[in-house]
C-alpha angles and dihedrals in degrees: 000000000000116000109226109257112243127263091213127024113187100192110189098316114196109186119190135198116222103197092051090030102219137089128287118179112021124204102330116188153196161088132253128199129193102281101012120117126201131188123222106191130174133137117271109301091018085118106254098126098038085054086058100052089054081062097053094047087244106109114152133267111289093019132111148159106254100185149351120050152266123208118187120196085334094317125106112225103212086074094056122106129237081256102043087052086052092054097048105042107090095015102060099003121036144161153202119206137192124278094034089199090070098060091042123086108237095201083055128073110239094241098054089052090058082041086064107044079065096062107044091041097041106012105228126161121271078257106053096036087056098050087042095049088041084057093044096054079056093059089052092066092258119164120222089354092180087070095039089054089071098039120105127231096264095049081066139090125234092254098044090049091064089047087070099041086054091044087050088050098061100038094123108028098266112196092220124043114177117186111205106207087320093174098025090111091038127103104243099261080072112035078058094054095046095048085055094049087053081050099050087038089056107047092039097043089040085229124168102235131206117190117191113196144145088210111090084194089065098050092043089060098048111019135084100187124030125210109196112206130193134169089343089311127115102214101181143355149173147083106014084237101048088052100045097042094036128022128168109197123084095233101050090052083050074049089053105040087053094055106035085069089068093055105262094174088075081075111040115107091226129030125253103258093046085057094045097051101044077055 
């Protein structure tokens, strides 16, 4: 039996940082299948983000990666072009960040920049991108999205407001969809309801999904596989079980101390004893 190739393949990825002269991120890697999800999680400036903008092809300014490699869907990304890199990025990687207001026009109503994605990506007609996005806006859970379609940023809620990012995201069937403390700024219904969007998307898109978090609880809803960062450093990965009911570094037990007195077993898939007992 063939294993499926992965869409994504990370190969000791150091990543180093030219203005404080020192590294930042140091051999990150992994693999990542169609419908797999796997958490990255850290405390802020642990490198998860950055690592993810290595991903997109967006690092900063005076950043680079200095070794180690990145293939996407069989193509290593240190050969593409600025505009190969343009042309990939939303179509087979994309992402959803924190704080959706920022990445949304507010002189532009939210349907017509979906709308749009659609026809600069896939070049459809204003017709067509507007009846795709409004049925988009439908996938994401969206209610009445022919009125929302008109309606502008600030006539949004925080949660809706990422709706639309992720609807915009996966526009056009991306192979990779990576969601950057997505419901980090949200009230806990929602972040509910938006961690099971990722989920349905997932499984019914067949996407590979990274989901970047400080939260454990987060990654123990969505992910299959966790990568723990600290300090550029990844200090332990592997199955989302094994790490949650049985970690080995110091730091992700401290991770998991923190989090177990707010109740984390809510999220798990099995219970513990279940785990404990397959172990």
């Amino acid at each position: 039996m063939t294993t499926t190739p992965p869409v994504l393949a990370v190969d000791q990825v150091r990543i180093y940082n030219h203005l404080q002269d020192s590294t930042t991120v140091e051999s990150v890697s992994f693999e990542l299948r169609a419908g797999q999800a796997l958490g990255i999680v850290g405390e802020s400036g642990s490198g998860k983000t950055i690592t993810c903008r290595a991903l997109l092809g967006i690092l900063p300014e005076l950043f680079e990666i200095e070794s180690g490699s990145i293939t996407l869907e069989g193509r290593d990304t240190a050969t593409l072009s600025r505009k190969e890199w343009t042309a990939l990025r939303g179509s087979t990687i994309s992402a959803v960040f924190q704080d959706p207001a920022t990445y949304l026009n507010p002189s532009i109503p939210v349907g017509k920049q979906v709308a749009e994605v659609l026809r600069v990506k896939k070049k459809l007609s204003r017709a067509d991108a507007k009846a795709q996005a409004i049925e988009l806006l439908d996938q994401v859970k969206i209610r009445d999205p022919e009125y929302v379609y008109f309606q502008y940023p600030f006539e949004l809620s925080g949660g809706m407001l990422q709706r639309v990012l992720i609807a915009s995201a996966v526009a056009c069937e991306p192979a990779v969809l990576i969601a950057d403390e997505a419901t980090t700024a949200l009230d806990v219904t929602v972040q509910a309801e938006i961690l099971d969007l990722l989920t349905d998307l997932k499984d019914r898109l067949g996407l590979a999904l990274i989901v970047v978090s400080h939260d454990l609880a987060v990654v123990a809803e969505l992910c299959d596989e966790v990568l723990v960062m600290r300090e550029g450093q990844v200090v332990e990965q592997g199955p989302t079980a094994e790490i949650l009911y049985s970690p080995q570094h110091q730091y992700t037990r401290l991770l998991l101390d923190e989090h177990h007195r707010f109740g984390l077993e809510r999220f798990l898939r099995h219970p513990v004893g279940e785990s404990e007992a397959s172990a």
